[in-house]
C-alpha positions as semicolon CSV with decimal commas, in nm:
position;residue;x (nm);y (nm);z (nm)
1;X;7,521;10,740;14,433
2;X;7,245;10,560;14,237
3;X;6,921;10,682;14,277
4;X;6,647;10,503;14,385
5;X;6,327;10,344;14,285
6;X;5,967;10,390;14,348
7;X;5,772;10,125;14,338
8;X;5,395;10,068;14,469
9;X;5,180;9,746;14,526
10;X;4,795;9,787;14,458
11;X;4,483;9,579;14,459
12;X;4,124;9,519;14,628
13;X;4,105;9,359;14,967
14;X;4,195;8,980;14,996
15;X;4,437;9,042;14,665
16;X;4,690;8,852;14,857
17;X;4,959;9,183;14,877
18;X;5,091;9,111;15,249
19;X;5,143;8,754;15,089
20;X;5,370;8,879;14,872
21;X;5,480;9,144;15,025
22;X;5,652;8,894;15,265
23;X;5,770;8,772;14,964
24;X;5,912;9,029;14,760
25;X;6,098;9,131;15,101
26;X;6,283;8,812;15,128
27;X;6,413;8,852;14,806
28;X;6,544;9,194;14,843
29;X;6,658;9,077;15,172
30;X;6,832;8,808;15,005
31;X;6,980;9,005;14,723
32;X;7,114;9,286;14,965
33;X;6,951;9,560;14,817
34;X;6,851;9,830;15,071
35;X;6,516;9,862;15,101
36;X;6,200;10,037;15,249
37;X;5,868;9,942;15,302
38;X;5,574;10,190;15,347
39;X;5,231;10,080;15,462
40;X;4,919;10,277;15,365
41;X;4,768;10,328;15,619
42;X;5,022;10,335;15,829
43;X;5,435;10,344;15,806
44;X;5,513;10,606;16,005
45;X;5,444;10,658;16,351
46;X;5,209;10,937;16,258
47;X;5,081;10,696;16,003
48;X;5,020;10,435;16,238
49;X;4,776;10,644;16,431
50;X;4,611;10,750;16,173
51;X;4,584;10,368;16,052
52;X;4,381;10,323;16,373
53;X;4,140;10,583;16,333
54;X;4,079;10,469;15,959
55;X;4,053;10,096;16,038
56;X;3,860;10,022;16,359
57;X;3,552;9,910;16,253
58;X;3,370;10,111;16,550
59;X;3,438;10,486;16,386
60;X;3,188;10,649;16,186
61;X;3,375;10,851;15,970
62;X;3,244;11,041;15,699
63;X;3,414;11,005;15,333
64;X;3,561;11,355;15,319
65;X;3,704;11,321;15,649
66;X;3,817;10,964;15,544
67;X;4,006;11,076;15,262
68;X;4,163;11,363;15,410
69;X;4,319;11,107;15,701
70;X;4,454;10,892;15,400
71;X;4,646;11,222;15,230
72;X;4,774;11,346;15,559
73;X;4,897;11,022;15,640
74;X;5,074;10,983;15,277
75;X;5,204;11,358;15,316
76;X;5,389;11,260;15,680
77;X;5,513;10,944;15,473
78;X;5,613;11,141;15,195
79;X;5,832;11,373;15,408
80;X;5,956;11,166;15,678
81;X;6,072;10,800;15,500
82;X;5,985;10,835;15,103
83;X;6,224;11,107;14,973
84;X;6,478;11,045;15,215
85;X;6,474;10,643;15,157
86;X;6,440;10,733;14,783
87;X;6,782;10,968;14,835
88;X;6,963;10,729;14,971
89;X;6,940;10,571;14,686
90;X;6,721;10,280;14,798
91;X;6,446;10,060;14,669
92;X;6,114;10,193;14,830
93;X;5,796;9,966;14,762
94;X;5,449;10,129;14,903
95;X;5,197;9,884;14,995
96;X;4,896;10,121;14,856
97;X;4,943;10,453;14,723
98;X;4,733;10,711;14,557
99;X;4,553;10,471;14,356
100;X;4,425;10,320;14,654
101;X;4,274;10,625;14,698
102;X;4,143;10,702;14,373
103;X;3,983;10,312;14,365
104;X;3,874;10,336;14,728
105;X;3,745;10,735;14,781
106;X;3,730;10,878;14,458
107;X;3,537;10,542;14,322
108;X;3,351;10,336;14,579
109;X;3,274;10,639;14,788
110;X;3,160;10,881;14,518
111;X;3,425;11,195;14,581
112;X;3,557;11,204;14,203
113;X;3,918;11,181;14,060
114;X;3,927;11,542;14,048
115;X;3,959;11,591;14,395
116;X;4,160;11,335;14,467
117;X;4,395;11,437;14,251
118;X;4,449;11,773;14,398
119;X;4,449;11,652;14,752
120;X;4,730;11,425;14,580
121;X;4,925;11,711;14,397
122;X;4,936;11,879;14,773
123;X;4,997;11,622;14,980
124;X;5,302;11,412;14,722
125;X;5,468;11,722;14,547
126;X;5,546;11,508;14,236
127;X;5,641;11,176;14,455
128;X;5,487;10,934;14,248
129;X;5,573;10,575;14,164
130;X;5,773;10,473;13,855
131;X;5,622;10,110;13,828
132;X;5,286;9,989;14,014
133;X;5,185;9,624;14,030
134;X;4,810;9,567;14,015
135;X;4,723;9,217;14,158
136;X;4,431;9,148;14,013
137;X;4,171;8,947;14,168
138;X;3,810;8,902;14,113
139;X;3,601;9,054;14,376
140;X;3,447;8,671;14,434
141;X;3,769;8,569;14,475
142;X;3,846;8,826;14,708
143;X;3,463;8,804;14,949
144;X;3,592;8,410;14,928
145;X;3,894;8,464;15,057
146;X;3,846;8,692;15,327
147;X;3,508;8,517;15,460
148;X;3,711;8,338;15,801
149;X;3,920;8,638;15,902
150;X;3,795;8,966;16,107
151;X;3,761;9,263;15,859
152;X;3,838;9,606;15,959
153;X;3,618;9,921;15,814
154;X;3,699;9,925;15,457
155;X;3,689;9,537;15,444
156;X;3,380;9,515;15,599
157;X;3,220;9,720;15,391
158;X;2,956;9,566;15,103
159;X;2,975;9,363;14,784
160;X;2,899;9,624;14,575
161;X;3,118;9,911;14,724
162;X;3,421;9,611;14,650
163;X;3,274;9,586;14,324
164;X;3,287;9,924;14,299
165;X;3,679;9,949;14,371
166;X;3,772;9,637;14,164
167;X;3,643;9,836;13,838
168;X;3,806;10,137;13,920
169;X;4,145;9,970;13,956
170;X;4,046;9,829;13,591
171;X;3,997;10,150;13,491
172;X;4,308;10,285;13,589
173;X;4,565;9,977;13,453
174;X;4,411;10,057;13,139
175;X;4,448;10,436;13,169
176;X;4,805;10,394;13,253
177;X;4,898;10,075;13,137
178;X;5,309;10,223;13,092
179;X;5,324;10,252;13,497
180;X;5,110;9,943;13,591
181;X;5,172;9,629;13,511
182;X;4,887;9,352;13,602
183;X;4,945;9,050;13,802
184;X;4,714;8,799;13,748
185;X;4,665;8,715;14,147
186;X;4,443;8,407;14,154
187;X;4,692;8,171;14,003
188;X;4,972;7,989;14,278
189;X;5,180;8,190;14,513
190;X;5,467;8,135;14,431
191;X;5,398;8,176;14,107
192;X;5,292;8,509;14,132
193;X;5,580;8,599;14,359
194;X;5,849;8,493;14,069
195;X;5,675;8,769;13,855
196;X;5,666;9,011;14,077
197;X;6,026;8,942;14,178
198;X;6,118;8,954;13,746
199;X;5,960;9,264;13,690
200;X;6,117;9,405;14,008
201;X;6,425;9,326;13,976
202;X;6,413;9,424;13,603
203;X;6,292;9,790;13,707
204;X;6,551;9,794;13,972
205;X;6,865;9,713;13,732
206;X;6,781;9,997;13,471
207;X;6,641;10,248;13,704
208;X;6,927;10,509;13,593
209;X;6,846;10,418;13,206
């Protein structure tokens, strides 16, 4: 058997991922090739619990605590769908990862890369994607977007703490510009989807090269 692929969708809130998400689905649906699809928060039943703690905008959580929900979520996903999808030899897409967490908690909330990155080492044991797309977005593009829909905790949060998380994501394309690739995200959708679904595909046909 093949092996699979890891794959992992990032960018700021109002980015447009679930847009193409839905997207990139339909085309894997519509090229056969198995597939799964992990939501951060979220994706496992344990995740999705943990999504509702971390999302309803009527918690106070503190940062620590905040980040320590979003590793022990990934560590459940990590177990219970990621290695065994990526086994079975399928294509597994993440819809946030740990650089969501290095943008998000290590960035906009102050708690450093360092410790990120050792919650990270504990909680993914070397699980880490082979190709990320970045959808890039200005963060006026994004407050624009996202100004007639209800925003949950993280989405409600300031200008400047999005600000904040748009130019760590900057940071890190150009820190690791061989593993993510940057979409330019304010340009048409089905634009965007095409590239996504070139580069995809691309990864997906020389993944035992």
């Amino acid at each position: 058997m093949r092996r699979g692929l890891f794959l992992s969708l990032e960018g700021i809130d109002g980015s447009g991922k679930s847009t193409q998400l839905r997207h990139l689905v339909a085309r894997l649906e519509a090229e056969a090739i198995p597939h799964l699809i992990n939501r951060e928060p979220g994706g496992s039943a344990v995740g999705g619990e943990i999504r509702k703690l971390l999302l309803d905008p009527h918690h106070h959580i503190s940062p620590t605590a905040e980040l320590l929900l979003y590793f022990a979520n990934r560590a459940q996903n990590v177990d219970e769908q990621i290695r065994p999808a990526l086994e079975q030899g399928k294509l597994v897409l993440s819809d946030r990862y740990t650089d969501s967490t290095l943008a998000y908690q290590g960035a906009a909330r102050g708690l450093g890369v360092q410790l990120v990155q050792q919650l990270h080492t504990i909680a993914c044991r070397g699980t880490e994607p082979e190709l990320t797309l970045y959808l890039r977005v200005r963060p006026a593009t994004s407050e624009e977007r996202m100004q007639q829909q209800s925003k949950d905790r993280l989405e409600a949060e300031g200008a400047r703490f999005h600000a904040r998380v748009y130019e760590a994501y900057e940071q890190l394309a150009a820190q690791y510009p061989g593993r993510i690739v940057t979409v330019d995200g304010e340009r048409d959708e089905a634009v965007i989807a095409d590239d996504i679904w070139r580069l995809v595909a691309a990864r997906w046909q020389r993944r035992d090269s």
